[in-house]
C-alpha positions in Angstrom: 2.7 -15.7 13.7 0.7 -13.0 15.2 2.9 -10.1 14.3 2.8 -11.4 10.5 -0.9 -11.4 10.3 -1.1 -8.1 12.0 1.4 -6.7 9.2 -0.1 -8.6 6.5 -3.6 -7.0 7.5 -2.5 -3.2 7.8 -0.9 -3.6 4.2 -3.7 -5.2 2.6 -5.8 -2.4 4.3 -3.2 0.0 3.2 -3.0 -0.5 -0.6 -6.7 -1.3 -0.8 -8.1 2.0 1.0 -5.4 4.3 -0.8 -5.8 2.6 -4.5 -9.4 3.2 -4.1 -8.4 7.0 -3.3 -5.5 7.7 -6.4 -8.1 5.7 -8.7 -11.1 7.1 -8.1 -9.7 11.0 -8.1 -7.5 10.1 -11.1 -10.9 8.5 -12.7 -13.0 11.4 -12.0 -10.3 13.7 -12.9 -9.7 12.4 -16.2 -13.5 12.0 -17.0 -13.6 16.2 -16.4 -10.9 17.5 -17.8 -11.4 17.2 -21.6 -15.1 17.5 -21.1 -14.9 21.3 -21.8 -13.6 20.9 -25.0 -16.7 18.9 -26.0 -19.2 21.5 -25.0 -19.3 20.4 -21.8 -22.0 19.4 -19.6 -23.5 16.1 -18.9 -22.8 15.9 -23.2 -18.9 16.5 -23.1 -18.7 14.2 -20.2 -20.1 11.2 -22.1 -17.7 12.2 -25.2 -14.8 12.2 -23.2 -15.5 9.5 -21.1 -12.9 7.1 -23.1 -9.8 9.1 -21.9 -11.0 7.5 -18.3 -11.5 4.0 -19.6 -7.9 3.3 -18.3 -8.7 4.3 -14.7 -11.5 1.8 -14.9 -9.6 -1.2 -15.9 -7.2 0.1 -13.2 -10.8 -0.4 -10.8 -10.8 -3.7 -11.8 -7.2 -4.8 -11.4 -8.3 -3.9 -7.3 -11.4 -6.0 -7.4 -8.8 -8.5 -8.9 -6.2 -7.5 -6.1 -9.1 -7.7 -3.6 -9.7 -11.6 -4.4 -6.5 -12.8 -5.4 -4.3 -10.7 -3.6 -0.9 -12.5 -5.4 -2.2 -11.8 -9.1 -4.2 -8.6 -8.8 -0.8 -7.2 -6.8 1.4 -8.4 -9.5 -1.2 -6.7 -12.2 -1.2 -3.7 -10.4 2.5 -3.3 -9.6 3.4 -4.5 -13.4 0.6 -1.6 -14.3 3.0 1.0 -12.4 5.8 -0.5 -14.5 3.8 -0.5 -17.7 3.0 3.6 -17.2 6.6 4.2 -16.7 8.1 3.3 -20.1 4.9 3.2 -22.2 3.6 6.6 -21.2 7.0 7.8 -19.9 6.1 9.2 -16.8 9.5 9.2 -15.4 10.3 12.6 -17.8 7.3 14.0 -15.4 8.2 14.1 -11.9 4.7 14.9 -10.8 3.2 11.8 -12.6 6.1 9.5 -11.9 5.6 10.2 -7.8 1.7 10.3 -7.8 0.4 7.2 -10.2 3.7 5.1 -11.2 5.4 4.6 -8.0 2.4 4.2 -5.8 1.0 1.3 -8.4 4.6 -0.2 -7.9 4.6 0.3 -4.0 0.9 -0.4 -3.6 0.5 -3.7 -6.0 4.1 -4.7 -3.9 1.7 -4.3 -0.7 -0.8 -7.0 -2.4 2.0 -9.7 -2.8 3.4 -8.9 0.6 0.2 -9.5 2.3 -0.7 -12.5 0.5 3.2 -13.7 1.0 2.6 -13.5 4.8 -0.2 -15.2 4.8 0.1 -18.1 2.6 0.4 -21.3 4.0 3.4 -22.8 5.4 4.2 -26.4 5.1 4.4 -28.4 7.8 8.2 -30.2 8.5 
């Protein structure tokens, strides 16, 4: 029983810590990058700052993982799902490895943890 909350624990701690990571460089990253064409500045941050609105639903879907580690892990694996075929990340190798398949792996961590956790019936 030990050795499942131990496991259960370093994979919560896992997807959680490394989530925060892809999110918040992928958030910042898309907040910058179109900011130049804008005028840049503080101005062409705030007029590009809808091309990141995406990264901060994908914020939430942790807090959501963080409480309800069952739902948020399905929302966040069926996000890596939903980036595969809707913005076809699997014709760019690059995006597939770094976004899709750690949503997939990560939001598989969630439902994992809360798997090992749960609690078992008595018989």
């Amino acid at each position: 029983m030990k050795d499942k909350t131990q496991l259960a624990k370093y994979l919560r701690y896992t997807a959680r810590t490394i989530l925060l990571i892809i999110t918040a460089l992928v958030f910042v990253f898309s907040l910058l990058s179109g900011s130049e064409e804008y005028g840049g500045g503080i101005k062409g941050i705030l007029k590009n700052s809808p091309n990141a609105l995406p990264w901060l639903l994908l914020f939430v879907f942790i807090y959501v993982a963080w409480k309800w580690e069952l739902v948020g892990g399905a929302i966040v694996a069926l996000t890596g799902v939903f980036t595969v075929f809707f913005f076809h990340s699997y014709r760019f190798p690059i995006v597939f490895f770094v976004i899709s398949v750690p949503l997939i792996i990560l939001g598989s961590f969630f439902i994992a943890s809360w798997y090992l956790t749960r609690e078992q019936p008595a018989t």
